[in-house]
C-alpha positions as CSV (number, residue, x, y, z in Angstrom):
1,X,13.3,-8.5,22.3
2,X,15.7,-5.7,22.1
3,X,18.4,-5.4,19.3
4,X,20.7,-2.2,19.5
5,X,24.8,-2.0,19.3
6,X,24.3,0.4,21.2
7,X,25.6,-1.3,25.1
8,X,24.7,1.3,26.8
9,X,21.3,1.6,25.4
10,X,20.9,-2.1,25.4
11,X,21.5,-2.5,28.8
12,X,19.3,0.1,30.2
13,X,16.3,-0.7,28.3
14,X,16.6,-4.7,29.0
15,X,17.1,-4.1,32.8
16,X,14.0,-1.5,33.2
17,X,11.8,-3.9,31.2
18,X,13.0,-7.0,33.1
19,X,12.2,-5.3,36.4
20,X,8.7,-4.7,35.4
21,X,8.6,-8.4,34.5
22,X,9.2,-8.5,31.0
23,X,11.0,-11.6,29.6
24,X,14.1,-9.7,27.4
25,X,16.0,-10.9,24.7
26,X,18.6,-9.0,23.9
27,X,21.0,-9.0,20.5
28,X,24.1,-6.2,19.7
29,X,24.1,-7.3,16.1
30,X,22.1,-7.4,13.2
31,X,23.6,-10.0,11.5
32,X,21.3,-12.9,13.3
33,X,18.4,-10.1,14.1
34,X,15.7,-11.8,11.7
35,X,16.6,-15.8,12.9
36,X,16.3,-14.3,16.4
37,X,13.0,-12.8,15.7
38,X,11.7,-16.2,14.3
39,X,13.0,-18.2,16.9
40,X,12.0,-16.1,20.0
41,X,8.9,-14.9,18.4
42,X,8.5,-11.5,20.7
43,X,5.5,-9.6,21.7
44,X,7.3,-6.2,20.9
45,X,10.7,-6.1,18.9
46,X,12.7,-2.7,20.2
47,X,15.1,-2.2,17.0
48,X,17.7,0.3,16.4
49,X,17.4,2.1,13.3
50,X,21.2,1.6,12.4
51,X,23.1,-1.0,14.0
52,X,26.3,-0.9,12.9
53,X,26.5,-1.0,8.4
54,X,22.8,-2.5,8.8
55,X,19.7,-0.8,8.6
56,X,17.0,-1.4,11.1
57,X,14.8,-0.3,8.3
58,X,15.9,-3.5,6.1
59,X,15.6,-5.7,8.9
60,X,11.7,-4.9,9.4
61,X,11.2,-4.9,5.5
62,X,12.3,-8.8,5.5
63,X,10.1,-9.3,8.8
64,X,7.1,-7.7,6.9
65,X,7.5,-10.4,4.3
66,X,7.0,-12.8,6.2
67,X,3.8,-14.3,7.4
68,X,5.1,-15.2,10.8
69,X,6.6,-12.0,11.9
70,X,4.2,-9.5,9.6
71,X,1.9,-8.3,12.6
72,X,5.1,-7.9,14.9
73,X,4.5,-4.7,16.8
74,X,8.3,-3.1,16.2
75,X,9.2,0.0,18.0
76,X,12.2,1.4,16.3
77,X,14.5,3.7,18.6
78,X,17.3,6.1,16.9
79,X,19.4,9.1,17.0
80,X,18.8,9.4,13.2
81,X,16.2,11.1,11.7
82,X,14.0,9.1,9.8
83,X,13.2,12.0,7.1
84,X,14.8,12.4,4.4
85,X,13.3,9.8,1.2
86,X,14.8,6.8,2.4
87,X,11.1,5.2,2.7
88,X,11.4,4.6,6.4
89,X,8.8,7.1,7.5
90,X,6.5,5.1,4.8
91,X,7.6,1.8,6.0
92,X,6.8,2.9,9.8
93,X,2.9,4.4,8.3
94,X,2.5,1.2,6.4
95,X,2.9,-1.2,9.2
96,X,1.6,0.6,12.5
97,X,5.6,0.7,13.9
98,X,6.7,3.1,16.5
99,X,10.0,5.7,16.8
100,X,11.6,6.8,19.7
101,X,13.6,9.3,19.1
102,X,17.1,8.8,20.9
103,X,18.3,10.1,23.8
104,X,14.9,9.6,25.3
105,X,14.0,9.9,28.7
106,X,13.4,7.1,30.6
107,X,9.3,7.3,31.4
108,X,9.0,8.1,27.5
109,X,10.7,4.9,26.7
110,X,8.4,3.0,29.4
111,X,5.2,5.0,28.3
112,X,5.9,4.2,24.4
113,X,5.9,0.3,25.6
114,X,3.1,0.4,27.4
115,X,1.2,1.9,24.8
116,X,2.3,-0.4,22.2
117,X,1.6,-3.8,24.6
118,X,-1.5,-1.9,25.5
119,X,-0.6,-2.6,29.3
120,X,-1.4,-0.2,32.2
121,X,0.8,3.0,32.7
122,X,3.0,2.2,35.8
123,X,5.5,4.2,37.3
């Protein structure tokens, strides 16, 4: 599942996975992010730090507190830094998650999802 407000982004990512035969959810807001996550219940959520006034950050905290969605991997892409004391470096430590720095370059993105779904490198 791939949530980002970013289209441009959005697109991209869902087409390259879905042509290396992921099944891709995608969602441009945040406001039905978490019910999403419940009800498609996704091997790897790909989560942009700030989509729109929400934080990506806050949308992991609530999955975290859950016992359904607590050992989803989550890789979280973003322009922003993540420094800075607003806990998300610490949030990302404390459960495992992933950053991809934003813009990335294409075999980075594919190379960080492989690694996370612990699938073979393909090109």
């Amino acid at each position: 599942m791939i949530i980002d407000d970013t289209l441009q982004y959005l697109e991209l990512m869902a087409t390259v996975l879905t042509s290396r035969g992921h099944t891709v959810i995608t969602r441009s807001q945040a406001e039905d992010a978490i019910e999403a996550v419940w009800l498609a219940a996704p091997d790897l959520l790909i989560l942009d730090a700030q989509l729109g006034e929400a934080s990506g950050f806050d949308i992991i905290a609530q999955l975290m507190q859950t016992e359904a969605t607590r050992d989803l991997r989550i890789l979280v892409c973003t322009a922003e830094g993540v420094e800075g004391g607003n806990g998300s470096e610490a949030l990302l430590e404390q459960y495992g998650h992933h950053l991809l720095p934003k813009p990335f370059e294409l075999a980075t993105f594919l190379a960080k999802v492989d690694e996370i779904l612990g699938t073979p490198a393909s090109g």
